[in-house]
C-alpha positions in Angstrom: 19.0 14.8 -7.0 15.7 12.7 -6.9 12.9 14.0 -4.9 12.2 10.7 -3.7 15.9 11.2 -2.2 15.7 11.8 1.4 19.1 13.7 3.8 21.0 10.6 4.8 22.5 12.1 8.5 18.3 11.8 10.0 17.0 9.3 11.9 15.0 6.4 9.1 12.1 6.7 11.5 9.9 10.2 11.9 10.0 11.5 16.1 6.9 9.6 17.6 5.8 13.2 18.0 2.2 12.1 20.5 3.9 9.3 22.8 1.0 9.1 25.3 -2.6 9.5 24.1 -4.9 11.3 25.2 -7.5 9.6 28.4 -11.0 9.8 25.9 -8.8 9.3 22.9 -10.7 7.2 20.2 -8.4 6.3 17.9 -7.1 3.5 15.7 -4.8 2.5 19.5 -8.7 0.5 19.4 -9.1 0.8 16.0 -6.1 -0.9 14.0 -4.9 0.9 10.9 -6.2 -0.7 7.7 -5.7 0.1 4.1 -7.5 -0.7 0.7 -5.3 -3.1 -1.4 -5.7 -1.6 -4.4 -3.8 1.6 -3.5 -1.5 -1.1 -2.1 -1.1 -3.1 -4.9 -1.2 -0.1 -7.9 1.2 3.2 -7.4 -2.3 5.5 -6.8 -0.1 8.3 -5.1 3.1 10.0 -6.1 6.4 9.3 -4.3 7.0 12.9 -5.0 7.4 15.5 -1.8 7.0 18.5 -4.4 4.1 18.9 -6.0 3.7 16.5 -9.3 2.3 17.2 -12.1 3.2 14.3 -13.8 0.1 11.8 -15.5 0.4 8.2 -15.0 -1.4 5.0 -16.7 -0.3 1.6 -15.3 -1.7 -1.8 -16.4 -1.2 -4.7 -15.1 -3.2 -8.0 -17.3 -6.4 -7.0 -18.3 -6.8 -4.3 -15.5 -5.7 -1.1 -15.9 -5.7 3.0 -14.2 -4.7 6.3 -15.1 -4.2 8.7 -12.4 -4.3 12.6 -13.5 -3.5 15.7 -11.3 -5.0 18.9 -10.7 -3.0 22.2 -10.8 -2.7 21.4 -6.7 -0.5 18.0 -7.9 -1.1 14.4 -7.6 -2.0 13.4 -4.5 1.4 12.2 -2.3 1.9 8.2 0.1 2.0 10.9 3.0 -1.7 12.3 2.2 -3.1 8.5 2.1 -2.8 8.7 6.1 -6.1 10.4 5.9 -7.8 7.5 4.4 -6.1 5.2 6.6 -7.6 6.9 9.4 -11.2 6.8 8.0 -11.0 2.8 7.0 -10.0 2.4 10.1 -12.6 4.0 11.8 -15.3 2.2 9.6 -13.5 -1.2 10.1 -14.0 -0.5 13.7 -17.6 0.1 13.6 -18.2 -3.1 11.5 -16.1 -5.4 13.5 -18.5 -4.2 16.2 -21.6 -4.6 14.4 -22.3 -1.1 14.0 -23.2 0.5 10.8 -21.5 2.6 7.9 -21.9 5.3 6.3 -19.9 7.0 3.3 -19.7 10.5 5.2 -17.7 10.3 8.4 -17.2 13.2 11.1 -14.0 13.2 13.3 -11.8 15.7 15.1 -9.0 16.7 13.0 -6.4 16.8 16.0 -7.5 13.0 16.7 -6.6 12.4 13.1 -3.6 14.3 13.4 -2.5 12.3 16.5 -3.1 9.3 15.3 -1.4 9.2 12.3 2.0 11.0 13.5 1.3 14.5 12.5 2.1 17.1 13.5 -0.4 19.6 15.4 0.8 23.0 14.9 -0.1 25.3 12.5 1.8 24.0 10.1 0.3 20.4 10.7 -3.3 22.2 9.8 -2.2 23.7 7.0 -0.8 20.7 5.5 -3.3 18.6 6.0 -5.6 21.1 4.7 -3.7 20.9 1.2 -3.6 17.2 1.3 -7.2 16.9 1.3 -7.4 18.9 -1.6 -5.2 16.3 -2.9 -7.3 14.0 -2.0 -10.4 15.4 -3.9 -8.6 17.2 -7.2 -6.3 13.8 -8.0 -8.5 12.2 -10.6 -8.3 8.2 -11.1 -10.0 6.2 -14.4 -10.0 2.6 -14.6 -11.4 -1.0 -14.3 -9.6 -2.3 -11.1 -12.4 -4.3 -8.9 -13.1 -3.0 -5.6 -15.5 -4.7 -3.2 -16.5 -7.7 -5.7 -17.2 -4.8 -8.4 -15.2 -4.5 -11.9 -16.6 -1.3 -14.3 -15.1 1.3 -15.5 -14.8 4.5 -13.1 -13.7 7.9 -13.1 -13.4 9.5 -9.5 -11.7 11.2 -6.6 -10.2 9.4 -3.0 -12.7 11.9 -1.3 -16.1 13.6 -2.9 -16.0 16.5 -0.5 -14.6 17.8 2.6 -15.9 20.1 5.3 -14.9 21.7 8.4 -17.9 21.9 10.4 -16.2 23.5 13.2 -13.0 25.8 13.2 -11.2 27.7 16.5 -10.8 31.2 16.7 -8.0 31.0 14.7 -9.6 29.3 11.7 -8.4 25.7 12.6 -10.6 22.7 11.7 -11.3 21.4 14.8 -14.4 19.1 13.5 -14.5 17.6 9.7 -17.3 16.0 7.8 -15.3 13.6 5.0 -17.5 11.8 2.4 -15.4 8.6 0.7 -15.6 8.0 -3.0 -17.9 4.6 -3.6 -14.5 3.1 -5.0 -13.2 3.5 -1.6 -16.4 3.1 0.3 -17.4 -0.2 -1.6 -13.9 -1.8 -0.3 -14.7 -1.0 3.3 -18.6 -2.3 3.3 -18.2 -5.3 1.2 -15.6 -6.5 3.3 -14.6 -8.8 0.8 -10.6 -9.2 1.4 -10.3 -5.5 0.0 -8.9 -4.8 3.7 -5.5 -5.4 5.3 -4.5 -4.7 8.5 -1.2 -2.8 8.5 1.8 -1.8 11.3 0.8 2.0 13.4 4.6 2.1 12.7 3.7 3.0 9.3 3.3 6.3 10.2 6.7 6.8 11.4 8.5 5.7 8.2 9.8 9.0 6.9 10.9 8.2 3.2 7.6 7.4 0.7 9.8 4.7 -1.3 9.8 3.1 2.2 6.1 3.4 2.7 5.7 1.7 -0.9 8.5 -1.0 -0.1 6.2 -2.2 3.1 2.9 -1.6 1.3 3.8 -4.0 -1.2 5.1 -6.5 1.1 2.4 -6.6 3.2 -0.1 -6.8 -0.1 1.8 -9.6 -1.5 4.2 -11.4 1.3 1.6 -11.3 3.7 2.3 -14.6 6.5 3.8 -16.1 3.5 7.5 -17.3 4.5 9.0 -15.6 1.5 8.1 -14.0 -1.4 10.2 -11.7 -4.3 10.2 -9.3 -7.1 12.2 -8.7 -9.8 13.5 -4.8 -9.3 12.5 -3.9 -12.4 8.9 -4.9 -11.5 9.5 -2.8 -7.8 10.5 -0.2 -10.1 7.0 -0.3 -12.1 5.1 -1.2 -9.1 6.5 1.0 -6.9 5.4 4.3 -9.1 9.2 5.3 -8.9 10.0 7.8 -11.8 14.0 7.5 -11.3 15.4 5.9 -14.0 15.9 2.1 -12.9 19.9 2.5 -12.1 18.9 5.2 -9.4 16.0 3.1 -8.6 18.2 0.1 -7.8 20.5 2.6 -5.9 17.8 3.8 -3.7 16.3 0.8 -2.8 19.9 -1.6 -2.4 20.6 1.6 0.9 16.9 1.4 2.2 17.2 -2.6 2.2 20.8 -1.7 4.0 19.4 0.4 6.6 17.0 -2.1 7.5 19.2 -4.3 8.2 21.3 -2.1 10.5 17.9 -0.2 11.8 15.1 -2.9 11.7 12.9 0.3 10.9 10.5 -1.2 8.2 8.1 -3.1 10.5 7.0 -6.3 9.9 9.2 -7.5 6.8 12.8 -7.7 6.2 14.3 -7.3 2.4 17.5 -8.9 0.8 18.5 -7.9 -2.6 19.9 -10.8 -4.5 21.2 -10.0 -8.0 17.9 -8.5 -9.6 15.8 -9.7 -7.2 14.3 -8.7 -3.6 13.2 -11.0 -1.6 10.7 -10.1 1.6 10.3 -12.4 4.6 7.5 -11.6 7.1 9.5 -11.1 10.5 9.0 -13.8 13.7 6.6 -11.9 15.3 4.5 -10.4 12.9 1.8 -13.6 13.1 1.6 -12.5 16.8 1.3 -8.2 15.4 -1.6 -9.5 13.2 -3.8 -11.8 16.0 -7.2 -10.3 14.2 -8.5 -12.2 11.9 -9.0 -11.0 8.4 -10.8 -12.1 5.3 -8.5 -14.3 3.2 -7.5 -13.5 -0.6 -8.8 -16.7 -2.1 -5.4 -17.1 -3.9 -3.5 -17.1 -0.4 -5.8 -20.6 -0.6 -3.5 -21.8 -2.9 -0.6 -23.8 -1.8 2.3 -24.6 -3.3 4.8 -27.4 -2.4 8.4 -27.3 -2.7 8.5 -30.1 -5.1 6.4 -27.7 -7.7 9.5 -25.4 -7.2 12.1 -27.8 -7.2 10.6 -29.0 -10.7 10.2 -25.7 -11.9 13.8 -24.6 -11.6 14.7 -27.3 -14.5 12.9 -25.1 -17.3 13.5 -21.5 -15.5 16.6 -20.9 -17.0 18.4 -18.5 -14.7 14.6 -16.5 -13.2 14.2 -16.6 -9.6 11.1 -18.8 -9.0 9.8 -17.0 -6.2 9.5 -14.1 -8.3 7.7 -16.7 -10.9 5.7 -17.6 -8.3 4.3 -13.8 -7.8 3.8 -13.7 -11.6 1.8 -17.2 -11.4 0.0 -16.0 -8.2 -1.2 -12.7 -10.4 -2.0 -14.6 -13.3 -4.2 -17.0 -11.3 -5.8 -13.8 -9.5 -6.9 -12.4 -13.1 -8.2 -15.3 -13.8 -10.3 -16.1 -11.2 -9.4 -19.8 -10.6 -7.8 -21.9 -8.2 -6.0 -24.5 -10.0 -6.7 -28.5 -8.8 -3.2 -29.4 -9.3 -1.0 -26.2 -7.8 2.5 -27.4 -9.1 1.3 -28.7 -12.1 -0.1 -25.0 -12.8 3.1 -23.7 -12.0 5.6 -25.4 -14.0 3.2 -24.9 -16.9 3.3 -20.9 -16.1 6.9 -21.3 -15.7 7.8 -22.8 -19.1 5.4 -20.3 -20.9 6.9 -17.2 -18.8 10.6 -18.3 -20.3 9.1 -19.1 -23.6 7.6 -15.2 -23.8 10.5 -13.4 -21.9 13.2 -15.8 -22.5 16.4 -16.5 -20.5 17.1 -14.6 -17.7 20.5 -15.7 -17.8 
């Protein structure tokens, strides 16, 4: 059975295992939880809740990564909490005014709290390995963060350091320093930052974690937007073969429907194709405002999709639209005529991949 696989009898949330905060708790309650999109938008950490070994390359246009493990594994979606937690905190500070710095210093059990962990021993320990994770997982490539494009080998974290343990050896106090891929995201402040649901941390299943990570990338306030499940598949960083793929994602879509579990979003599987919807209250979830992607500038009437379902020949054009809205984001350009752009890239997309009938 897949790793990715989780038992089908438990609950599709995790317990919300810290319902009432502490009274001098400083956490991301203030500080809203905020992710990079570029660990959003490419498949940086395994789905894998056993330790992978596994290399991956992805490429995507002209950008491109390879991610490489260390004897410890790749690191996992559930490990990326940390650094959650510590753009968070740094978002905080720069909404206030308030400086930055690439090492941060926090308590661990604040961290832990925050992000839905657990606080026992065995909540230390594994957050203990994941930040070895974090700094062994080695990433190459060319992706742009923070208005910056060179090539790049690195770790999530340079170092970690408890700088002050119990009597029992826990980290009560740790000094993190950020990579200056991760750190040039958070201080350029140049729409490398998305605000994301606290009920993130209580989706138990990593293919969920993706699912929402993705829509909130790409979907965004946007009334609909889809992929083709072979492109989920890719995107996704699922290594199921595409039938169990499909499989996997058709019963979390189901659930959803019965559970409403996956904040924000809802998901419909049509044929090959899921479609995302931003829910009715998530413009109200997201008040804060953020710096726009300039392609999210863009806007497309319905008569450029009207027109572009003559020459589509059996693809969904919302998913074509995704594929234009990437194409345009390579390039770099916002186009003067939107729909005139798009039925072009329409009738070149058939052209190159043919029918999709």
């Amino acid at each position: 059975m897949s790793q990715e696989l989780e038992k089908t009898d438990r609950s599709p949330l995790l317990p919300v295992r810290h319902p009432e905060p502490d009274f001098f708790f400083c956490d991301i309650f203030d500080a809203a939880p905020k992710s990079d999109t570029a660990s959003m938008e490419y498949p940086l950490f395994t789905l894998s809740t056993k330790p992978d070994m596994t290399p991956r390359e992805y490429r995507k246009g002209d950008s491109w990564l390879k991610v490489s493990p260390s004897d410890l594994g790749l690191a996992t979606v559930h490990d990326r909490d940390i650094l959650i937690y510590c753009i968070s905190q740094c978002m905080a500070r720069l909404n206030k005014g308030l400086p930055v710095h690439k090492t941060l210093r926090f308590n661990v059990h604040d961290l832990l709290k925050t992000t839905n962990r657990a606080t026992n021993n065995l909540g230390y320990e594994r957050f203990k390995a994941a930040l070895n994770r974090l700094q062994s997982t080695r990433i190459e490539t060319n992706i742009t963060m923070g208005g910056r494009e060179e090539w790049e080998v690195f770790s999530f974290i340079d170092r970690a350091k408890a700088i002050k343990e119990s009597r029992d050896g826990r980290m009560m106090a740790l000094e993190i320093t950020l990579s200056d891929w991760v750190f040039n995201a958070i201080n350029e402040k140049s729409g490398d930052i998305l605000t994301i649901s606290r009920e993130y941390f209580r989706l138990r299943k990593p293919l969920e974690r993706r699912l929402y990570e993705l829509a909130r990338k790409h979907c965004g306030q946007n009334p609909k937007w889809a992929f083709r499940v072979e492109t989920l598949h890719e995107r996704m960083g699922s290594t199921s073969t595409l039938k169990e793929f499909r499989r996997m994602l058709k019963s979390i879509i189901e659930a959803n429907q019965t559970h409403n579990h996956i904040p924000d979003y809802t998901f419909e599987l049509k044929g090959d194709t899921v479609i995302m919807r931003p829910r009715r209250e998530f413009t109200d979830v997201y008040s804060e405002p953020e710096q726009p992607n300039a392609m999210d500038k863009v806007i497309l009437r319905g008569s450029g999709h009207e027109t572009a379902k003559r020459f589509a020949q059996g693809w969904c054009t919302y998913h074509l639209e995704g594929e234009w809205r990437d194409w345009l984001g390579g390039k770099g350009t916002i186009p003067e005529n939107p729909e005139g752009s798009f039925v072009g890239f329409v009738k070149s997309y058939v052209k190159k991949n043919g029918s999709a009938r």
